[in-house]
C-alpha positions in Angstrom: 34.4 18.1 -2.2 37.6 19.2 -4.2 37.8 18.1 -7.9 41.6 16.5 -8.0 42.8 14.1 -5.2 39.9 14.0 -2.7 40.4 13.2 0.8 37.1 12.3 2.5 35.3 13.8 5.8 32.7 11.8 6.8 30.3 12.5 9.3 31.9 10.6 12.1 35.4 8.3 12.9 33.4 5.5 10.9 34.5 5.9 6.9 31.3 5.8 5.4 28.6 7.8 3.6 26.1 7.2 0.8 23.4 9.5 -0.3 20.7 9.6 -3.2 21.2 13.0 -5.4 19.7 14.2 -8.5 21.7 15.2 -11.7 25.2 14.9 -10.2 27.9 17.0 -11.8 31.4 16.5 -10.6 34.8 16.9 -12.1 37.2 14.3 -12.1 38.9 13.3 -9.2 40.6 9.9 -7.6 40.6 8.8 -3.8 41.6 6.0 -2.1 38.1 5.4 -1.1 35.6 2.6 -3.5 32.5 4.1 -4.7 29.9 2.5 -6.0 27.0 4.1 -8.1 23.5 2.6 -9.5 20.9 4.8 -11.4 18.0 4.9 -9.9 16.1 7.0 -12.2 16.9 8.3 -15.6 20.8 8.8 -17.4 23.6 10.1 -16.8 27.3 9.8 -18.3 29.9 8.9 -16.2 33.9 8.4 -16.9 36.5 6.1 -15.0 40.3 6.5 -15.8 39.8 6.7 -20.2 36.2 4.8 -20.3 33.1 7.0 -20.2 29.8 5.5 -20.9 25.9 6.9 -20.3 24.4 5.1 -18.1 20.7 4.4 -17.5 18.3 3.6 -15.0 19.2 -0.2 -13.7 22.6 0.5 -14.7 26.1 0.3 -12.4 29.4 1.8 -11.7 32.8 0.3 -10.0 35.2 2.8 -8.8 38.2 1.0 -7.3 41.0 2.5 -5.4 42.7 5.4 -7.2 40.3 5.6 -10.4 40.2 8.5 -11.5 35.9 9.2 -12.4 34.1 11.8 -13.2 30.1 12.7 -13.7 28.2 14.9 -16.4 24.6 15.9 -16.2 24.6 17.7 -19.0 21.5 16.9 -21.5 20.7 14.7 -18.9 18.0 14.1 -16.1 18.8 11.7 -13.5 19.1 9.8 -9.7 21.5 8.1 -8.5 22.6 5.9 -5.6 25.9 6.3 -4.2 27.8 4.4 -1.3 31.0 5.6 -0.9 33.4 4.2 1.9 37.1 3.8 2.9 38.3 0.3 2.0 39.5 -0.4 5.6 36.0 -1.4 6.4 36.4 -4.4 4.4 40.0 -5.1 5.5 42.1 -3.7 2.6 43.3 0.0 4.0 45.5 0.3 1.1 42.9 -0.6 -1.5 40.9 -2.8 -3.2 40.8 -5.0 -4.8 44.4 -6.4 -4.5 46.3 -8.3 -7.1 43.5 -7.6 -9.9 42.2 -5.3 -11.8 38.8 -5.8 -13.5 38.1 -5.5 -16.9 35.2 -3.3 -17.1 34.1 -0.5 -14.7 30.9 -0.3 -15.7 28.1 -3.1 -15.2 25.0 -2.6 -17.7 21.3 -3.9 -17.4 20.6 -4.1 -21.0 23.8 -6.0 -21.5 23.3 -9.0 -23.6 25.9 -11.0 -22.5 25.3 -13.6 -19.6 22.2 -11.3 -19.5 20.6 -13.7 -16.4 23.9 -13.7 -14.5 24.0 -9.9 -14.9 19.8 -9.2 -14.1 20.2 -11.2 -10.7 23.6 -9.1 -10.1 22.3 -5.9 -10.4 18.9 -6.8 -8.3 20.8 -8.0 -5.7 23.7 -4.9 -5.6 20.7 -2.4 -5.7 18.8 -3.9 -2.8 22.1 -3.7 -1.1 22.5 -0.5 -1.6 19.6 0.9 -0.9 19.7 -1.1 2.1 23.0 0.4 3.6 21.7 4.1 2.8 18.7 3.2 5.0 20.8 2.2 7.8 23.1 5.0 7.3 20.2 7.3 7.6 18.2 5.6 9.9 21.6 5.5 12.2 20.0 2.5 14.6 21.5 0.7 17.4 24.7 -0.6 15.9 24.3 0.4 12.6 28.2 0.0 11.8 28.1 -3.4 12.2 25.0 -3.9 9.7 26.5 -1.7 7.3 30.0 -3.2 7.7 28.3 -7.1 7.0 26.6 -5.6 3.9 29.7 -4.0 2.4 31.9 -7.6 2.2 28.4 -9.1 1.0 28.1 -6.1 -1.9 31.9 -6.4 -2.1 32.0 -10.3 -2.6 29.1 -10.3 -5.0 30.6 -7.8 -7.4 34.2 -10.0 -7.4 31.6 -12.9 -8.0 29.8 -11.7 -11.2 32.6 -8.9 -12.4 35.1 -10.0 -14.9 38.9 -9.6 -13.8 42.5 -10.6 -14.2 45.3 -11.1 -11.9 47.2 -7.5 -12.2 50.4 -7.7 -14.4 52.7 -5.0 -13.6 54.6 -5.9 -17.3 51.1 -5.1 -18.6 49.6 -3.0 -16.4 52.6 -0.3 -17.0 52.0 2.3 -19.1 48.0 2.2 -17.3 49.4 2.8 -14.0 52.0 5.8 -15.2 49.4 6.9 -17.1 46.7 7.2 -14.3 49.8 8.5 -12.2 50.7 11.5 -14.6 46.9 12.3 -15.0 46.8 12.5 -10.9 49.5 14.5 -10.6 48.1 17.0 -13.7 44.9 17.0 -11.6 46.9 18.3 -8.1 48.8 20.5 -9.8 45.7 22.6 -11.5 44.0 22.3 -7.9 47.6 24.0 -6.6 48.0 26.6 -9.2 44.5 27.3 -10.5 44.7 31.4 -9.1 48.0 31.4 -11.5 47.7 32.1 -15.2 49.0 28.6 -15.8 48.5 27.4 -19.7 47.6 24.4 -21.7 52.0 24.0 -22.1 52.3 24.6 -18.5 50.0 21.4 -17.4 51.5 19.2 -20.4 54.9 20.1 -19.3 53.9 18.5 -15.8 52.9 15.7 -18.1 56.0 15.6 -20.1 54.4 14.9 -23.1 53.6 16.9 -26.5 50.7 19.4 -26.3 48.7 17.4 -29.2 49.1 14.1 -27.2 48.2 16.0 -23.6 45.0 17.6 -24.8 43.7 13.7 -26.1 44.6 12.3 -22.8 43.3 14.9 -21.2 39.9 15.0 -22.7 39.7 11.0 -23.0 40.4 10.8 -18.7 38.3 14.0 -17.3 35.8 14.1 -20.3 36.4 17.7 -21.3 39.1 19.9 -22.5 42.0 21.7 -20.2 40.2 25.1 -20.7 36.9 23.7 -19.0 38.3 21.8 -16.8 40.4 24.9 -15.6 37.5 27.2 -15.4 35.2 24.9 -13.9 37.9 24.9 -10.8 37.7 28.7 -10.6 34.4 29.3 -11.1 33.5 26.9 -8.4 36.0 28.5 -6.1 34.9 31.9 -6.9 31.3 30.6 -6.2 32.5 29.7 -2.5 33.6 32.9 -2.2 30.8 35.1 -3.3 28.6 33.1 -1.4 30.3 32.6 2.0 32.3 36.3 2.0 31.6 39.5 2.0 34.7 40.4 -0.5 34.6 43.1 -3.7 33.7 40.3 -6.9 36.6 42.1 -8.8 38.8 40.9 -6.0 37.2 37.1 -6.2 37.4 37.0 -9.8 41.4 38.1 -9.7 42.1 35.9 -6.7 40.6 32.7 -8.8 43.1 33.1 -11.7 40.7 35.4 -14.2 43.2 38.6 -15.8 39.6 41.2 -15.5 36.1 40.8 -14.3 35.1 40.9 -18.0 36.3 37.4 -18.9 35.4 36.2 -15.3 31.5 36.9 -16.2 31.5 35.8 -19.4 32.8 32.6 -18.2 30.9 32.1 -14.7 27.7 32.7 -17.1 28.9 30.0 -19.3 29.0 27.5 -16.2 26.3 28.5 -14.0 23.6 30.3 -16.3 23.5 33.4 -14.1 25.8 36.6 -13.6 28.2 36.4 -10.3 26.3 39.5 -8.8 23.0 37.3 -8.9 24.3 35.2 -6.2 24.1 38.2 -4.0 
């Protein structure tokens, strides 16, 4: 999976997918797609569009159409639940929800508000969901159609307990340019990452000040340009080394690093070994 605008593969013409994984790292990214994510076990912190929150066991996440979300294992231990699928499945192809927007991303078990309301939600969602990962794994006869009658149920019961207004496109304004500008950063690094593009560079496809760019930055993808940058390359570079045969030196040029030097010091820095140990 790519870490700007993700198009999905699933495993067959039906959109859908969901899998259990442990410690999920993944930069941020935005897809027309809904995912949903419960913690099963332990925390983890997770961002959607300029909210990020830590999240722990019980705990839930809403990722509409075009959020852009991200999630950091780091200090953390953790499993989580995702179900992930193409909002066609519950008739909205280009998105949902439609006409609202809700108010918080982020449902939490400890929460004190409405506390009942919120316990029997997040029972419910969680059976659901680990519902449709059996049937996507078990694959039975007809599975689609059980994991198509479960989505509009999961679907309906989050409209039915989340909080939400109609969408106001007076209000909702500067969000949507914002998120717009912040997807169109994200392509660009994915486009340009094997160039020596700069800090200026991405806040010039911005349009906006260096000092406002690096807040927004970090406050969307939960890290600074620099790491967001060289986590792109050293994942790439990664790829490379593991699925090639190709000289390292040439890798670590091709993925936007000036000398092999720097391209050490900084794959060490993300992935706790030397690039020659993957060989």
């Amino acid at each position: 999976m790519k870490a700007f605008h993700e198009n999905r593969s699933y495993r067959s013409s039906f959109p859908y997918s969901s899998i259990i994984i442990d410690n999920m790292d993944f930069l941020a990214h935005w897809h027309n797609d809904l995912e949903f994510m419960y913690v099963c076990e332990g925390s983890i912190r997770m961002g959607i569009n300029s909210e990020s929150r830590i999240l722990n066991k019980g705990d839930m996440a809403i990722c509409s159409s075009g959020d852009i979300h991200y999630y950091d294992s780091k200090g953390f231990e953790s499993t989580i639940l995702l179900v992930i699928f193409n909002p066609q499945l519950i008739g909205f192809p280009a998105g949902w929800p439609k006409y609202i927007r809700f108010s918080n991303p982020f449902v939490i078990s400890t929460s004190q508000v409405d506390d009942e309301s919120t316990t029997e939600f997040l029972s419910r969602a969680s059976e659901l969901m680990h519902q449709l990962n059996h049937e996507y794994e078990a694959e039975g006869p007809h599975y689609e159609m059980f994991i198509t009658g479960m989505l509009y149920e999961l679907c309906g019961l989050i409209l039915r307990h989340a909080n939400y207004e109609p969408t106001d496109q007076k209000k909702d304004k500067r969000r949507i340019t914002h998120m717009k500008v912040m997807q169109k950063v994200l392509d660009y690094l994915e486009s340009n990452y094997t160039n020596p593009i700069t800090l200026e560079d991405a806040a010039r496809q911005a349009n906006m000040s260096l000092f406002h760019f690096s807040r927004f930055f970090r406050s969307t993808t939960g890290m600074s340009y620099t790491s967001y940058l060289g986590h792109i390359r050293v994942k790439r570079a990664e790829e490379l080394i593991l699925n090639t045969d190709r000289p390292i030196i040439d890798i670590a040029l091709d993925c936007g690093f000036t000398n092999v030097r720097t391209f050490n010091r900084v794959f060490k820095q993300y992935r706790n070994c030397a690039p020659s140990h993957l060989r």
